[in-house]
Backbone as CSV, one residue per row, in Angstrom:
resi,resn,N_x,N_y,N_z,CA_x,CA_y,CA_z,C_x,C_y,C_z
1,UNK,0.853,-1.187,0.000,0.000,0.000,0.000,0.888,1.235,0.000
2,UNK,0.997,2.201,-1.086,0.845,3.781,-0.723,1.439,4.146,0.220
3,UNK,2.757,4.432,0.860,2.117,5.307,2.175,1.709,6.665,2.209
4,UNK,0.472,6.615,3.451,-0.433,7.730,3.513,0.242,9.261,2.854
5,UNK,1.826,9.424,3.675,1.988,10.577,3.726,2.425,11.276,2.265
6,UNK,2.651,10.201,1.930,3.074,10.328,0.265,1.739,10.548,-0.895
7,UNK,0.659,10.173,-0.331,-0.317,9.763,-1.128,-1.347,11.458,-0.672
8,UNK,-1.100,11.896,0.210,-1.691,13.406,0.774,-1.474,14.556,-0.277
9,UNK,-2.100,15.389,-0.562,-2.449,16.288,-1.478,-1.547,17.536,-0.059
10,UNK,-1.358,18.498,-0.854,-0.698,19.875,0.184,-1.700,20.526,0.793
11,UNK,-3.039,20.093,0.744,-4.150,21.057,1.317,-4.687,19.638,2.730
12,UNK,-4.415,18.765,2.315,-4.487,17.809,2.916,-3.187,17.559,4.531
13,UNK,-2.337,18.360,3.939,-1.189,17.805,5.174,-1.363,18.577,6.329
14,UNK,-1.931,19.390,6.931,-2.754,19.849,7.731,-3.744,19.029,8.974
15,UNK,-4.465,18.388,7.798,-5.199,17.491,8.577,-4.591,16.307,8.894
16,UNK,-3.276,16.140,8.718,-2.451,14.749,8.707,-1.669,14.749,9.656
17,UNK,-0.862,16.588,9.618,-0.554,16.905,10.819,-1.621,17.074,12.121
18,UNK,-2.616,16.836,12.169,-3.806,16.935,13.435,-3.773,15.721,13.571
19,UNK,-4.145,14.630,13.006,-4.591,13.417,13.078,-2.793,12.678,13.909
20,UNK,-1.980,13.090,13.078,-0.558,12.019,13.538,0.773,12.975,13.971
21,UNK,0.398,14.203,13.828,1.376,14.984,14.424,2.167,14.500,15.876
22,UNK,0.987,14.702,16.485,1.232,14.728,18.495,2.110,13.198,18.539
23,UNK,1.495,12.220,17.827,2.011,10.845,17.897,3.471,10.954,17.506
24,UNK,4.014,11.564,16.300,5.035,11.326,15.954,5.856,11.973,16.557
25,UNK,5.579,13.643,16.959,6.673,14.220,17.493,6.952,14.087,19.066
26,UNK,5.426,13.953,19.398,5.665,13.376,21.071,6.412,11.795,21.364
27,UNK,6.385,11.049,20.551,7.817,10.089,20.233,8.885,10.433,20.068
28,UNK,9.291,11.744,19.294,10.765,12.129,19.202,10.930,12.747,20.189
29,UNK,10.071,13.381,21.191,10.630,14.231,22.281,10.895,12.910,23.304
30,UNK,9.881,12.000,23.113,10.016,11.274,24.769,11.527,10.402,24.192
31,UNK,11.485,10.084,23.031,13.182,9.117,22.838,14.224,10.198,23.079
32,UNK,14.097,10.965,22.911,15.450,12.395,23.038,15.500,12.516,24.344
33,UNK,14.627,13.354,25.142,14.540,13.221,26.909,15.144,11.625,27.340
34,UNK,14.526,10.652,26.833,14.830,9.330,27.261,16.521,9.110,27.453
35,UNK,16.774,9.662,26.013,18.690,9.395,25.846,19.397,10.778,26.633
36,UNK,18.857,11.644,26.812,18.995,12.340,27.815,18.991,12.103,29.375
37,UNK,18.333,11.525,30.076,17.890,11.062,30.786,19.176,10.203,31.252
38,UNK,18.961,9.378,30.107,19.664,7.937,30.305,21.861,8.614,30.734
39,UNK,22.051,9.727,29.949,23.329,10.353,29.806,23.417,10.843,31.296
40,UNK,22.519,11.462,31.609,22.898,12.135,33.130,22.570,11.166,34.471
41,UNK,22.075,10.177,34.342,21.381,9.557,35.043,22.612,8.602,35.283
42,UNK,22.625,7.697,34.444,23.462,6.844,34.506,24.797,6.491,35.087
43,UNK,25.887,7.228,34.890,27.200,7.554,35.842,27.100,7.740,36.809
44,UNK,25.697,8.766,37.065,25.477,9.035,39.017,25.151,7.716,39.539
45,UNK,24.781,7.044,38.801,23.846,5.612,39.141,24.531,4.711,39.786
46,UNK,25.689,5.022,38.664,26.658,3.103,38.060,27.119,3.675,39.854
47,UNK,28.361,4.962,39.991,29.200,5.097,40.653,29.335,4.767,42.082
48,UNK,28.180,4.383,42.946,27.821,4.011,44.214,28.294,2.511,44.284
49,UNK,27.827,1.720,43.289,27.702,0.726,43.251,29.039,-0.606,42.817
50,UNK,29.280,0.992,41.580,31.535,0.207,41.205,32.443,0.542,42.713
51,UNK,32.038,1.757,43.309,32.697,1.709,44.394,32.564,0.738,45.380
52,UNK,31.503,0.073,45.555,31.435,-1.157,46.489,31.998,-2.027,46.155
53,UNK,31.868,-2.159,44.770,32.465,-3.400,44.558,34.158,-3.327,44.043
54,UNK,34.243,-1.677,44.057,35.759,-1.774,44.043,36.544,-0.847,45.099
55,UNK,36.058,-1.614,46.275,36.429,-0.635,47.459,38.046,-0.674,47.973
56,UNK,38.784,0.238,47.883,40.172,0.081,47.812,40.935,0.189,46.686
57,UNK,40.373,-0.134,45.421,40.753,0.406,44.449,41.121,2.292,44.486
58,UNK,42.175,2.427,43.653,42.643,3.957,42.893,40.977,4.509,42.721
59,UNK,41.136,5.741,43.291,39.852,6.418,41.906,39.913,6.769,40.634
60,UNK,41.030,6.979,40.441,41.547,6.616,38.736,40.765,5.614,38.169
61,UNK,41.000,4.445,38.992,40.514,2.832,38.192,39.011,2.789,38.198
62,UNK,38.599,3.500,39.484,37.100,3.389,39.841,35.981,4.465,38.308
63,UNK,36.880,5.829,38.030,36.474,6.399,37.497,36.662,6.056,35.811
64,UNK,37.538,5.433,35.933,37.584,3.938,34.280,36.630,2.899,34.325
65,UNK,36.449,2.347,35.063,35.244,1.626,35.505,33.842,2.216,34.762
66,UNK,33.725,3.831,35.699,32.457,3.747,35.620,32.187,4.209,34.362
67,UNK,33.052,4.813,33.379,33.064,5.299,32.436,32.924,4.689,31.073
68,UNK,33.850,3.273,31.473,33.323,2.250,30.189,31.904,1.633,30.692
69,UNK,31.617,1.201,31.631,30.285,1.201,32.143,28.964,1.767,31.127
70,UNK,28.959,3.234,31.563,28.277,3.822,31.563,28.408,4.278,29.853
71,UNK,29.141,4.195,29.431,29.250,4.373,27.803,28.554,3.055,27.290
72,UNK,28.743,1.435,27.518,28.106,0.506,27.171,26.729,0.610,27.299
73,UNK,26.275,1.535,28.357,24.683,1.304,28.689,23.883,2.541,28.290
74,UNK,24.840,3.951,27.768,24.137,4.872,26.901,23.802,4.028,25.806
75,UNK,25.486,3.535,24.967,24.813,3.130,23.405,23.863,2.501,23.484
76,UNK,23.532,0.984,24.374,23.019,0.067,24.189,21.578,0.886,24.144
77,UNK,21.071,1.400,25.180,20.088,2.056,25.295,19.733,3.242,23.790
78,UNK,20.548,3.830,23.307,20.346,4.621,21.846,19.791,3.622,21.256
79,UNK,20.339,2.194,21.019,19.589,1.485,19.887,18.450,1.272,20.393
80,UNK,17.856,0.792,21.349,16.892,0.354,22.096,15.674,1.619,21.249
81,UNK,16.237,3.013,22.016,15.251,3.956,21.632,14.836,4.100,20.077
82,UNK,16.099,3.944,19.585,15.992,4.643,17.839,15.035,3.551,17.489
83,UNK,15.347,2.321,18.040,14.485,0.822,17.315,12.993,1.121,18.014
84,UNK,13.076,1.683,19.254,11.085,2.074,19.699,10.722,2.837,18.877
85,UNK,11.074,4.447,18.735,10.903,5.718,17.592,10.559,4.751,16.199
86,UNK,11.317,4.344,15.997,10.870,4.154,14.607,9.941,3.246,14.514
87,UNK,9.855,1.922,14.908,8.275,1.301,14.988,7.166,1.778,15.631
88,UNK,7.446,2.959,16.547,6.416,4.005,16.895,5.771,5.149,15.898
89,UNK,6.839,5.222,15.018,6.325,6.245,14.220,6.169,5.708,12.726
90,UNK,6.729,4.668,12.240,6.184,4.059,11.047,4.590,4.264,10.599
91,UNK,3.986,3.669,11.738,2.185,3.465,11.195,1.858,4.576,11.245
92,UNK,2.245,6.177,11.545,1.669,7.054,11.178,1.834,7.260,10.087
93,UNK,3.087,6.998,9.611,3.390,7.331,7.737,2.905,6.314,6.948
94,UNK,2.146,5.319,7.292,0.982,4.338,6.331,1.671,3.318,6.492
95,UNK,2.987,3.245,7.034,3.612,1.884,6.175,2.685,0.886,7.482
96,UNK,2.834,-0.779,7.004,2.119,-1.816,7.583,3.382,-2.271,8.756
97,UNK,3.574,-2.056,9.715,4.573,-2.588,10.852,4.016,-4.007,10.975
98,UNK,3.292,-4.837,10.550,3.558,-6.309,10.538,3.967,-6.323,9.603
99,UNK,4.119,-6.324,8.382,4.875,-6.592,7.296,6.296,-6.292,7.375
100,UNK,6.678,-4.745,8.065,8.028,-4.830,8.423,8.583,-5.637,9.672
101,UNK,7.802,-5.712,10.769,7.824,-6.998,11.457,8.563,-8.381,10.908
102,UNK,7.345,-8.661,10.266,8.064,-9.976,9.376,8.906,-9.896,8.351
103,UNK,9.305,-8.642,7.375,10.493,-8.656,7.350,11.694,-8.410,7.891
104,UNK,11.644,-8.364,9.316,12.770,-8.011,9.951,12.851,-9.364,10.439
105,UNK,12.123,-9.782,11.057,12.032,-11.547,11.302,12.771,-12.450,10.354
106,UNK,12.466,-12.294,9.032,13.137,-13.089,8.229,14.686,-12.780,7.647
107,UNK,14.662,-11.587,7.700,16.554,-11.091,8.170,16.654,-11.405,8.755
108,UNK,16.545,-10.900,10.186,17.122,-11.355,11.371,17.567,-12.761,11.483
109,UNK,16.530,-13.711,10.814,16.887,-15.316,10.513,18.111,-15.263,9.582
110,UNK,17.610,-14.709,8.922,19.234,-15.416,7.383,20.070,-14.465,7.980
111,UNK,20.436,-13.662,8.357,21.828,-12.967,9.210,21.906,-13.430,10.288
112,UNK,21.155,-14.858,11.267,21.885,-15.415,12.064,22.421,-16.122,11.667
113,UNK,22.279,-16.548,10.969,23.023,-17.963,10.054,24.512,-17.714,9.808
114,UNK,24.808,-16.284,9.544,25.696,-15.786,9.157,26.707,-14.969,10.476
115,UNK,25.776,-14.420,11.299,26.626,-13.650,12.376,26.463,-14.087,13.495
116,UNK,27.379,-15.642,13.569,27.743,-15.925,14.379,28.635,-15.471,15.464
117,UNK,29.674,-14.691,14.625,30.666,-13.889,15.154,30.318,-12.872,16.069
118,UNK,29.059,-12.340,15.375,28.771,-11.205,16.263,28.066,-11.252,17.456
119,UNK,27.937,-12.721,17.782,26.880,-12.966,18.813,28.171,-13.340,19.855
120,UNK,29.440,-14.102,19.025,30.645,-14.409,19.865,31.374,-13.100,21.279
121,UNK,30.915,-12.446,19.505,31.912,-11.101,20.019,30.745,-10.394,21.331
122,UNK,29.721,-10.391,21.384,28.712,-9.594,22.410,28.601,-10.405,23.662
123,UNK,28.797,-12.208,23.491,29.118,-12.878,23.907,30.270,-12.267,25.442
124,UNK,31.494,-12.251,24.350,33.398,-12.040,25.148,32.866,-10.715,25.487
125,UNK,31.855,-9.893,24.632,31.859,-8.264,25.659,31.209,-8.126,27.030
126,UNK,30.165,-9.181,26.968,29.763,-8.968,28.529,30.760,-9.591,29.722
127,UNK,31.421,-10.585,29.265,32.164,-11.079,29.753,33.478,-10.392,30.606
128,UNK,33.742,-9.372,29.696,34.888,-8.492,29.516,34.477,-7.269,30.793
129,UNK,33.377,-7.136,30.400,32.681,-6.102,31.095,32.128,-6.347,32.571
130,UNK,31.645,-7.550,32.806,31.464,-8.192,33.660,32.556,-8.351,35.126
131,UNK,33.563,-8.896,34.122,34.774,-9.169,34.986,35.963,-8.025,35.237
132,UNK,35.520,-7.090,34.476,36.279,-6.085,34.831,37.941,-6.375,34.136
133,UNK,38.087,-6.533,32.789,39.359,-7.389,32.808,40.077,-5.680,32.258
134,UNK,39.422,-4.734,31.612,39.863,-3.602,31.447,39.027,-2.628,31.082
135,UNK,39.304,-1.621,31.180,38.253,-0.424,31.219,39.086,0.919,30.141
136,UNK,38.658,1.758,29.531,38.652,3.098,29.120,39.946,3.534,29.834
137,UNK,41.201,3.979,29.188,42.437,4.657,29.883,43.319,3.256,30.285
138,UNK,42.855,2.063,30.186,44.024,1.129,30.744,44.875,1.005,29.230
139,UNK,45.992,0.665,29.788,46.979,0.410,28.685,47.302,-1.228,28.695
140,UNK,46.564,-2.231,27.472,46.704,-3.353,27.242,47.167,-4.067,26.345
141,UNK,47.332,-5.438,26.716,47.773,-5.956,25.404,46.527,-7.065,24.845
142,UNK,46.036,-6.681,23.909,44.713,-8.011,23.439,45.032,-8.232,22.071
143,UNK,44.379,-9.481,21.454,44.707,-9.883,20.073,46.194,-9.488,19.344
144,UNK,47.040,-9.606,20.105,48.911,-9.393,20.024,48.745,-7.656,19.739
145,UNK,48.109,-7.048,20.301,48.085,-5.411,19.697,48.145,-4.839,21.638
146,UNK,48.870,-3.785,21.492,49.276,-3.183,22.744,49.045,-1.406,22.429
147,UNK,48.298,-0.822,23.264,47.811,0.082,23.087,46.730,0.819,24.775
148,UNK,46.428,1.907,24.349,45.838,2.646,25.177,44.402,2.219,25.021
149,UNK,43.380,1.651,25.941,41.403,1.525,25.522,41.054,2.911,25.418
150,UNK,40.510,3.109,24.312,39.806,4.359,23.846,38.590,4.091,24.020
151,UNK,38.109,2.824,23.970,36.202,2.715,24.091,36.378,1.027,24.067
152,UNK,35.225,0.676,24.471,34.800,-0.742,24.653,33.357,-0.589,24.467
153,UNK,32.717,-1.571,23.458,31.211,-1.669,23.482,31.250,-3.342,23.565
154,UNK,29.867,-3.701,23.432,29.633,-5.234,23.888,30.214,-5.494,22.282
155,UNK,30.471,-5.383,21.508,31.113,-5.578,19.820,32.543,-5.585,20.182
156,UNK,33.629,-4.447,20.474,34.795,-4.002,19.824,35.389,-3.622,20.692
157,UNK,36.731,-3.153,20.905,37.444,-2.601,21.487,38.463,-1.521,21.178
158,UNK,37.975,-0.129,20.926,39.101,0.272,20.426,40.714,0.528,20.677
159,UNK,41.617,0.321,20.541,42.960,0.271,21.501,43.551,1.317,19.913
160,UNK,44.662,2.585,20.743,45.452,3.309,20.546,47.045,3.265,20.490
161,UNK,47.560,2.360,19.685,49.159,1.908,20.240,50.095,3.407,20.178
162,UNK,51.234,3.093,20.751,52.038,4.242,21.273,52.640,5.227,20.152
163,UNK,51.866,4.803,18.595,52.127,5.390,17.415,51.005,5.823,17.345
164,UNK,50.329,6.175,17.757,48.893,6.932,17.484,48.187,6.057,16.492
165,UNK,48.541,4.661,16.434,47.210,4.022,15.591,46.847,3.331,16.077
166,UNK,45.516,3.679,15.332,44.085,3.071,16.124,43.488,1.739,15.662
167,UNK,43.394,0.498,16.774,42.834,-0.547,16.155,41.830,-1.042,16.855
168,UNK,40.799,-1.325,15.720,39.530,-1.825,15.746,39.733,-3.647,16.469
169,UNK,39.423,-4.108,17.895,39.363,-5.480,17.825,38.442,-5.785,18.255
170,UNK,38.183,-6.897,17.462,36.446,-7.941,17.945,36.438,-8.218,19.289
171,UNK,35.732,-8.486,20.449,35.941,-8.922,21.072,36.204,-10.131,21.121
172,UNK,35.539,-11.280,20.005,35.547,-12.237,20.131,37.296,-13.096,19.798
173,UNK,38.061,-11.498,19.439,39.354,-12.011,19.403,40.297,-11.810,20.854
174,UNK,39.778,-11.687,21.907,39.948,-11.570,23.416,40.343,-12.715,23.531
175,UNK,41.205,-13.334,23.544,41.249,-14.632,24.457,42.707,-14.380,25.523
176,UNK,43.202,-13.456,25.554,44.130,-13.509,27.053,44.173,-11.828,27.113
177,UNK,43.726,-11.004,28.214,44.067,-10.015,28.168,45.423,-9.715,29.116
178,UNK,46.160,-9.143,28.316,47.039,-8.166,29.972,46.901,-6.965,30.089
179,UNK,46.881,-6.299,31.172,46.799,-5.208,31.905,48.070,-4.563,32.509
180,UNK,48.097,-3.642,31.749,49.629,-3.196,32.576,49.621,-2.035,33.436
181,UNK,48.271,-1.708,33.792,47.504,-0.162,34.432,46.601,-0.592,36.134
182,UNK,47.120,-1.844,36.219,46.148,-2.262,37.101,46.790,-2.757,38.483
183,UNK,46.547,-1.998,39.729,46.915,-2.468,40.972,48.266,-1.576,41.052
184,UNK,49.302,-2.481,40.784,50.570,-1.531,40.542,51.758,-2.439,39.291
185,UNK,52.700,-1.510,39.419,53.693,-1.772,38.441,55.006,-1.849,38.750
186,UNK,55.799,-2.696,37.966,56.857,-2.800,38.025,58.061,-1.898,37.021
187,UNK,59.164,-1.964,37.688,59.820,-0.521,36.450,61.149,-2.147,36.648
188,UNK,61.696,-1.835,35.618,62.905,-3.160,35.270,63.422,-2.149,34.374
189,UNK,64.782,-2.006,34.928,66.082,-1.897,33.922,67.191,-2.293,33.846
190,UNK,67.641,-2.669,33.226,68.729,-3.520,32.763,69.975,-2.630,32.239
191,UNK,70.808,-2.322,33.065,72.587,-1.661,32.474,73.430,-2.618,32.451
192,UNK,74.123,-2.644,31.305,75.550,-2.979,31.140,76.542,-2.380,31.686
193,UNK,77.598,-3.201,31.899,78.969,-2.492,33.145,79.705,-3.290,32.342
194,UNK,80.969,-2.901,32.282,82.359,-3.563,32.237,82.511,-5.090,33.365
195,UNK,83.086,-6.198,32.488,83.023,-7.126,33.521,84.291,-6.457,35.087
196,UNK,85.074,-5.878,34.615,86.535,-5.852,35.451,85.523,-4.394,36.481
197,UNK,84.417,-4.237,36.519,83.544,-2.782,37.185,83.131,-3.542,38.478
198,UNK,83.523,-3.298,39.342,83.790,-3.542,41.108,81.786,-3.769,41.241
199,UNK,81.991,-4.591,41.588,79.884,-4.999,41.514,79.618,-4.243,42.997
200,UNK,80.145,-4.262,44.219,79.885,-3.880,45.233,79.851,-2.119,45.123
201,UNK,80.565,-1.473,44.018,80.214,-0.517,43.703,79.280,-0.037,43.146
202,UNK,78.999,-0.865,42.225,77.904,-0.843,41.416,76.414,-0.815,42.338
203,UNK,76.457,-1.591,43.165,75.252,-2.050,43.885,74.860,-0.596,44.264
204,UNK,76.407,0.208,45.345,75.839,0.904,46.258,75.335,2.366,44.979
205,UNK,75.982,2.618,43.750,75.497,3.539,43.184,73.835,3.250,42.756
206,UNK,73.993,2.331,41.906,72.281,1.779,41.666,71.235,2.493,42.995
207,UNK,71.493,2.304,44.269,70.781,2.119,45.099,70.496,3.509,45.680
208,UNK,71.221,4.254,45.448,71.623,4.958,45.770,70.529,6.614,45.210
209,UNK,71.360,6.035,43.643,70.150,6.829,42.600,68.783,6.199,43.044
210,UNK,68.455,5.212,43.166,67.016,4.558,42.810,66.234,5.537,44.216
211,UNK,66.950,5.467,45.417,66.693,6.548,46.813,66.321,7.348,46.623
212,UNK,67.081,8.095,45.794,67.215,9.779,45.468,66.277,10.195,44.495
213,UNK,65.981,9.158,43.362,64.558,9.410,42.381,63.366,9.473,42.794
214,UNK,63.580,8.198,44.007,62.044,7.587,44.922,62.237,9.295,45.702
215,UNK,62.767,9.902,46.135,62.506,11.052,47.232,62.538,12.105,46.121
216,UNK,62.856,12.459,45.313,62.334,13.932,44.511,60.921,14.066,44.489
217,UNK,60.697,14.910,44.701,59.361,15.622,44.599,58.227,15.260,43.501
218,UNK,59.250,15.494,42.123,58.560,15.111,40.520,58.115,13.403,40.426
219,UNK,58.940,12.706,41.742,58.908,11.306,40.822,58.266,10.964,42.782
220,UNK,58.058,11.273,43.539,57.711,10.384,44.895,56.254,9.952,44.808
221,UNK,55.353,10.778,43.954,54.141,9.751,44.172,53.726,8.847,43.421
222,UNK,54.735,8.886,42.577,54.473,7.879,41.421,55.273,6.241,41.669
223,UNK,56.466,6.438,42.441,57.293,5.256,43.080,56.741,4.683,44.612
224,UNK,56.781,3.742,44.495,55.635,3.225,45.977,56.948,2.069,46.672
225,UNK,57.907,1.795,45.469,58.992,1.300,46.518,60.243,1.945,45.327
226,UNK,61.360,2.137,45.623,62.365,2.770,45.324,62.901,1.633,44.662
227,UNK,63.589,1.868,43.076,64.212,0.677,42.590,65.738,0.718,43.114
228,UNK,66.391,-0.436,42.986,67.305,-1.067,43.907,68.013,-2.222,42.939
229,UNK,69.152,-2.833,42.874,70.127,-3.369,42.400,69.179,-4.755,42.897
230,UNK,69.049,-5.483,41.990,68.574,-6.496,42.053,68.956,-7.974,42.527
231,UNK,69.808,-7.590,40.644,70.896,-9.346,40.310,71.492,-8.933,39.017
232,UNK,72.526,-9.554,39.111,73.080,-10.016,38.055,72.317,-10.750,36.821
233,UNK,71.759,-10.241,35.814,70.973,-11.199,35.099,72.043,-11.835,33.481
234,UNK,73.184,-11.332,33.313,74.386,-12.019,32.300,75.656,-11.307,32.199
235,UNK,76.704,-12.446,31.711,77.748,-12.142,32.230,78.698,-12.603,30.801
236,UNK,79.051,-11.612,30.011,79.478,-12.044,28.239,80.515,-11.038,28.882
237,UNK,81.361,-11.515,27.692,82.827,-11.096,27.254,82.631,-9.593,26.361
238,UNK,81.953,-10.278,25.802,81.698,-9.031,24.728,80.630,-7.596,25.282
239,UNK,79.637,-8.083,25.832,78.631,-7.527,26.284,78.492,-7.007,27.498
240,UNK,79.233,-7.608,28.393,79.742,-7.272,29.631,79.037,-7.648,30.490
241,UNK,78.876,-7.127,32.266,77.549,-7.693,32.755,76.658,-6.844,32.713
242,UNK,75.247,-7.520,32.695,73.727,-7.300,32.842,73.489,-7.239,33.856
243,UNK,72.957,-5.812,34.701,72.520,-5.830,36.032,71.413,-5.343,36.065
244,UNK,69.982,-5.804,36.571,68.816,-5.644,36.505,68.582,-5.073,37.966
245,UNK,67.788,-3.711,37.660,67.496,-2.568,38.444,65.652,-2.876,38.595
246,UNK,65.218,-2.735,40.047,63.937,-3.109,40.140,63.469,-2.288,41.095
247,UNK,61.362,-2.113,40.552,61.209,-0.799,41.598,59.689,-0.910,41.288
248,UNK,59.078,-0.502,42.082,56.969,-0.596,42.346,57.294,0.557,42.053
249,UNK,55.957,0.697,41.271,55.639,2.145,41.058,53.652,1.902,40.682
250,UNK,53.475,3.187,40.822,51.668,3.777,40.256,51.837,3.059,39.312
251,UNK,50.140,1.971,39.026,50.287,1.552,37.704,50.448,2.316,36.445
252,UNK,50.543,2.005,35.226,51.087,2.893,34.235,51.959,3.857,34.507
253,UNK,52.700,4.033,35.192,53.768,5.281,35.505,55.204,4.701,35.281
254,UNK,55.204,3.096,35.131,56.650,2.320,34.809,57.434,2.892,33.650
255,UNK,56.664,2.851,32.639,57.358,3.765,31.471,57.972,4.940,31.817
256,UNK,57.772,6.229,32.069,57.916,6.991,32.251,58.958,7.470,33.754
257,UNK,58.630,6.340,34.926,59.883,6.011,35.507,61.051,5.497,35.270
258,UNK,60.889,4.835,34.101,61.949,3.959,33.839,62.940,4.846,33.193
259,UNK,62.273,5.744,31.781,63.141,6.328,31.513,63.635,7.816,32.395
260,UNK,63.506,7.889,33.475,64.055,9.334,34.570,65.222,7.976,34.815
261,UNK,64.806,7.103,35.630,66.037,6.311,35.949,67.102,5.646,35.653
262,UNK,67.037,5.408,33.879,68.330,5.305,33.288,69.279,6.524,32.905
263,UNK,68.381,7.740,33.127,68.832,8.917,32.947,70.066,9.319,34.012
264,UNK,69.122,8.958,34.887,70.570,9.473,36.505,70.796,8.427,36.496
265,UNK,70.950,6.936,36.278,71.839,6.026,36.387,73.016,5.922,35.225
266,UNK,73.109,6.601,34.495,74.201,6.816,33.148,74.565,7.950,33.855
267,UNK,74.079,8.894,34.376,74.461,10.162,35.007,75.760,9.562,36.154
268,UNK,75.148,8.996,37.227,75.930,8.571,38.058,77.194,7.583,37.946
269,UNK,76.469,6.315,36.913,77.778,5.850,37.074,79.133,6.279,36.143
270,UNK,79.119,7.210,35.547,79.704,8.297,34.884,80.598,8.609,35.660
271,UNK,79.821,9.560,36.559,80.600,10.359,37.875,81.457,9.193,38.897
272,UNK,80.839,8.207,38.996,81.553,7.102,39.821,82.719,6.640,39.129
273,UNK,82.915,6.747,37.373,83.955,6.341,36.679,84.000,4.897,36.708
274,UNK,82.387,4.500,37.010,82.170,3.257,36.149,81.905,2.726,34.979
275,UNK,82.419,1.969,34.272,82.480,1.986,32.624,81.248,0.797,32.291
276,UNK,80.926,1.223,31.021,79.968,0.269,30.314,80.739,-0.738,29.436
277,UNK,79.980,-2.165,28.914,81.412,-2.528,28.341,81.713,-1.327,26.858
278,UNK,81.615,-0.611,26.197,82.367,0.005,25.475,83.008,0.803,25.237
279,UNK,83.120,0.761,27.239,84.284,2.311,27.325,83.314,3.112,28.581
């Protein structure tokens, strides 16, 4: 059939607007308020409730939490509305909503057949979401890609690697996540020394700097234990020895500690007139 609104003469749309006006636009106001609603509402909502259950957690982590949270349950909710609006407002414009009914029924059939994947992937997203395995701002490694979470929906994950590119992953390609933003962190560095370089010297400089970084001002709230001379981790002719430097720090802050601390540790053992093996 026609639809009505198409089939209306211009002296006619008047009375079309009386008859289906209020219906259609009082649907677009209540879905708009609704996703409105749903935007301000929601974060105040989630946040009582991630805090219980993440009591002791950073508020950093708590406020990643509530944020991928609360982004999963705007979108989800947009489709929800756009899919009411529009079978709300179809039968005013003539068309037959059982007929689109049943053709959405019979898609919906032959694209399950087919999107399996996507049921996988919504599948690993609640899962993901559920368990809290990462949130918005953590820096991870999933599907061999290492990067910053820019967004998570029950579909995808977007991750940001340290080159500014952006990758799209399924969830359903989740199968081991790591987290390198979570609880706390470790800082590991590794200097080379001359084998004939007095190790008991070595120790007390390492330790020394690692003190003096942990107590500056710029770097004390970010270090939660001071790195420290570890071990010996190799011992070559050519290469000289490997001494591995170790230290807790704020999660995600290892990077950025690490490199202050090879900085004054090349600084120092300089001044100590300890050699690397190439001089």
């Amino acid at each position: 059939m026609m639809p009505q609104l198409l089939a209306l003469d211009r002296s006619d749309v008047g009375t079309w607007f009386n008859d289906h006006g209020t219906a259609v636009f009082g649907t677009l106001a209540l879905a708009l308020v609704a996703a409105f609603l749903i935007r301000r509402v929601v974060p105040h909502a989630l946040r009582p409730a991630v805090v219980r259950q993440m009591s002791g957690r950073p508020a950093e982590e708590v406020d990643r939490r509530v944020d991928t949270l609360g982004s999963v349950i705007v979108h989800s909710a947009d489709v929800v509305l756009v899919g009411f609006a529009l079978f709300t407002i179809l039968p005013e414009f003539g068309f037959d909503i059982r007929a689109v009914l049943a053709g959405v029924s019979i898609t919906a059939i032959s694209l399950g057949l087919g999107a399996q994947t996507l049921v996988r992937d919504a599948i690993n997203g609640l899962f993901i979401l559920s368990e809290n395995q990462y949130a918005r701002g953590d820096v991870v490694t999933i599907a061999g890609v290492t990067g910053t979470v820019e967004d998570v929906t029950l579909r995808r994950t977007l991750l940001r690697d340290f080159d500014g590119v952006l990758y799209t992953v399924p969830n359903s390609s989740v199968t081991v996540a790591a987290n390198f933003t979570r609880d706390y962190s470790h800082v590991r560095v590794t200097i080379p020394i001359a084998v004939t370089s007095d190790l008991s010297a070595v120790r007390r400089v390492v330790d020394e700097t690692g003190e003096a970084l942990a107590a500056d001002p710029e770097w004390r709230d970010a270090i939660t234990v001071a790195p420290r001379f570890l071990r010996v981790d190799n011992i070559d002719m050519m290469g000289g020895v490997a001494v591995q430097v170790n230290g807790k720090v704020q999660p995600g802050r290892q990077w950025e500690v690490a490199g202050a601390l090879r900085a004054r540790l090349l600084e120092a053992l300089q001044r100590e007139g300890i050699k690397t093996p190439w001089g």
